[in-house]
C-alpha positions in Angstrom: -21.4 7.6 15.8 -17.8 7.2 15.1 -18.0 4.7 12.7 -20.7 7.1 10.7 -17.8 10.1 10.9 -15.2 7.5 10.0 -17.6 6.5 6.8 -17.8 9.9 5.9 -14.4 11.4 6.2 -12.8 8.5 4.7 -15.5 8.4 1.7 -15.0 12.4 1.2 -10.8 11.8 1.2 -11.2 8.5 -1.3 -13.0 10.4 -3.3 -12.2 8.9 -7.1 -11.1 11.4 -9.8 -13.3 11.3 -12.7 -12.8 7.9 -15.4 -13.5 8.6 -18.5 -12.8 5.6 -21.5 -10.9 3.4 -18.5 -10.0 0.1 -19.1 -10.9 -2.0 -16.2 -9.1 -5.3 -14.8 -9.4 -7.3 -12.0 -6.9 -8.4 -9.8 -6.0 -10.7 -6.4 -3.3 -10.6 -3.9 -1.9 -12.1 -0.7 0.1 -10.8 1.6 2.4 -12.6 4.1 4.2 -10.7 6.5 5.4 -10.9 10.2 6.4 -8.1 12.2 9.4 -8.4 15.1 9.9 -6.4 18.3 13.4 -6.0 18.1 13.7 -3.6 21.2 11.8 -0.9 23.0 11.6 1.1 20.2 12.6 -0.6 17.0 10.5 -3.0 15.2 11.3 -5.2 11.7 8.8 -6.0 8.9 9.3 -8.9 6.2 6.0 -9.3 4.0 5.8 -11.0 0.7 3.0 -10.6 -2.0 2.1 -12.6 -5.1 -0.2 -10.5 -7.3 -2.4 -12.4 -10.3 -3.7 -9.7 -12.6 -5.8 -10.8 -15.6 -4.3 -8.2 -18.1 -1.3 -9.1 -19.3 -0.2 -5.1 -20.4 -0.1 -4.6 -16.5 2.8 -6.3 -16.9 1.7 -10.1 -15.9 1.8 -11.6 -12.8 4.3 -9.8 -9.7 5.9 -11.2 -6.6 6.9 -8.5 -4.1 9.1 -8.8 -1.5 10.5 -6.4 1.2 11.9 -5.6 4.4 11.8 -2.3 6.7 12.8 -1.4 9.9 11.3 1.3 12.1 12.4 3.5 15.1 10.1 5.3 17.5 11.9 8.6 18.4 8.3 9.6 19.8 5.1 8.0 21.2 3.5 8.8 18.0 6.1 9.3 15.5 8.0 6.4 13.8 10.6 6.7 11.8 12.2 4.0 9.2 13.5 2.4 5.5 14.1 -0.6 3.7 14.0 -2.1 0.3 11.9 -4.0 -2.0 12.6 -6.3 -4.2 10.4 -6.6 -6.9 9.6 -9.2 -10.1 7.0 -9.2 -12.9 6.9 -10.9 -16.5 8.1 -7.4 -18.1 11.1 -6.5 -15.7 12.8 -6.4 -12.2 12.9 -4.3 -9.7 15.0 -3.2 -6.7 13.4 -0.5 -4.6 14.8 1.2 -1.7 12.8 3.8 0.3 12.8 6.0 3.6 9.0 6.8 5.7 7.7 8.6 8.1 4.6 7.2 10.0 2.2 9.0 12.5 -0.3 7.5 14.6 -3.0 8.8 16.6 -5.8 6.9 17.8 -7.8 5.0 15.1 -5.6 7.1 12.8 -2.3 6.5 10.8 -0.8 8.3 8.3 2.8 7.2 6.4 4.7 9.5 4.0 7.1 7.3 2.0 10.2 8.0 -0.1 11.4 5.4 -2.9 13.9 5.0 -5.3 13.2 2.8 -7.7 15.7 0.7 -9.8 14.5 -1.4 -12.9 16.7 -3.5 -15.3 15.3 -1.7 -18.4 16.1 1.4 -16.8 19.5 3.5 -16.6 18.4 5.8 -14.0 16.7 5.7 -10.3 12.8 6.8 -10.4 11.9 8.9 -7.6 8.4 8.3 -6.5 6.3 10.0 -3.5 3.7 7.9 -1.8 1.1 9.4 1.0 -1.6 7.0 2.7 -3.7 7.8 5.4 -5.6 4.9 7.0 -8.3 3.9 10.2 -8.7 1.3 12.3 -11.9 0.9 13.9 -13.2 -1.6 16.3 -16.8 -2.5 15.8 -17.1 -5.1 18.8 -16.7 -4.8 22.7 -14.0 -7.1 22.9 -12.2 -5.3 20.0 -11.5 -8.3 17.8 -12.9 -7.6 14.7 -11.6 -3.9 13.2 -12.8 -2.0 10.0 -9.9 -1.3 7.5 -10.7 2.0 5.4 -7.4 3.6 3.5 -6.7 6.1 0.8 -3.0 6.1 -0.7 -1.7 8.5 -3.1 1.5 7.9 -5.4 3.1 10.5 -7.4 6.4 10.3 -9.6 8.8 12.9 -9.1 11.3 12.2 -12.4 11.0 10.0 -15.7 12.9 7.2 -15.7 11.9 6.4 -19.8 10.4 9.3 -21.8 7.2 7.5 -21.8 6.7 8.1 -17.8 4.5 10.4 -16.7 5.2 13.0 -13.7 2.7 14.7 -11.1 -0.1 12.0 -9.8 0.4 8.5 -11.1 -1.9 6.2 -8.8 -4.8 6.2 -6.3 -5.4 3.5 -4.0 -8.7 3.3 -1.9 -8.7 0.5 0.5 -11.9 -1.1 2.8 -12.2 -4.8 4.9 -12.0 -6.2 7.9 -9.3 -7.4 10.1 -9.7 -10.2 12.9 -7.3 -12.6 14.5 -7.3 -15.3 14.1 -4.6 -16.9 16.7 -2.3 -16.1 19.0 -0.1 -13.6 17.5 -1.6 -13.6 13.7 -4.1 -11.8 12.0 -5.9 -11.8 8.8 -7.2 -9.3 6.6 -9.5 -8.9 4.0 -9.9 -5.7 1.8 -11.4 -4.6 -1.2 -8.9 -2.2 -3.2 -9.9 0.2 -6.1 -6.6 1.1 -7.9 -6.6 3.9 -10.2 -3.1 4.2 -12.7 -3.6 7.7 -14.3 -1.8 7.5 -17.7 -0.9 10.7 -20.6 -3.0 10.2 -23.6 -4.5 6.8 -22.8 -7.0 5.7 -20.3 -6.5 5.0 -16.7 -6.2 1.5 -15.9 -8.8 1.2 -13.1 -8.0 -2.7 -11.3 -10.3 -3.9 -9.2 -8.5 -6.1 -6.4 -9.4 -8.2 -3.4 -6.5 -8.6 -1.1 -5.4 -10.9 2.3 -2.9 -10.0 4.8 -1.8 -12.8 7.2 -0.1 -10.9 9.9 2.4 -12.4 12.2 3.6 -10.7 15.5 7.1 -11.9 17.3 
């Protein structure tokens, strides 16, 4: 019964704004990351990502990587920042960024603040990103967990004149996570990504996506 509300809530919130003339690509990614108990209540996360993509005016291939650091001021309530560095075949990029994550059961929801820093670009682009995700356990022992996720971006300023404001990209997210030794995970999603562009079609990218997931 909770996985059939969990289906349905998550389905009614990653809900896909209408396409019209979209041009579709696929992509694939893997994640790296390992997460460190630094104290009681303060916990460090490196991850790295290498992202093929098959169409080349996405910007080519991208490596991602980043670090954050997080503070629990309350049993549910986590506070934190880091930056990003980031590198495609078009430019660089050096994000930094500040969150606030929530967790309640299955539940977890992050708001995220970034300011992001490119080479082409003179000035800092402010962008807004909400996700809301579940974790579900669909065996006794608890090993093997259903990944759903819906993640909202929105750009707050133009960094070129050509940048669009207001809702810029939709992520819906769905897999399975299982570990697979002591201390590490892995993860297997399929993502829907949605770029919503002025006066061209979206770019709607198809992606599947492993996480190897390292706790210290």
């Amino acid at each position: 019964m909770m996985l059939c509300r969990l289906i349905i809530a998550v389905s009614v919130l990653a809900m896909p704004l209408p396409v019209h003339a979209a041009t579709q690509e696929s992509q694939a990614w893997l994640t790296e990351m390992v997460t460190i108990k630094v104290g009681p209540a303060d916990i460090i996360t490196i991850d790295s990502s290498q992202r093929a993509r098959s169409d080349s005016r996405s910007g080519g291939e991208q490596f991602l990587s980043r670090i954050a650091i997080d503070h629990r001021i309350a049993p549910a309530v986590q506070l934190g920042g880091g930056f990003a560095y980031l590198k495609s075949e078009e430019d660089e990029e050096l994000r930094l960024f500040q969150q606030v994550t929530l967790t309640k059961g299955i539940w977890m929801a992050r708001t995220r603040m970034e300011q992001r820093f490119f080479d082409t670009v003179d000035a800092p682009v402010w962008r807004l990103r909400q996700r809301l995700q579940a974790s579900v356990p669909i065996d006794t022992a608890k090993q093997w967990r259903v990944i759903a996720a819906t993640e909202i971006f929105f750009h707050l300023n133009r960094g070129r004149p050509s940048d669009k404001t207001g809702l810029a990209t939709m992520r819906h997210q769905i897999g399975l996570r299982h570990p697979i030794a002591k201390g590490v995970d892995a993860q297997l999603l399929y993502m829907r990504q949605q770029n919503f562009r002025d006066g061209r079609p979206d770019v709607v990218s198809h992606v599947p996506w492993l996480t190897l997931s390292w706790r210290i």
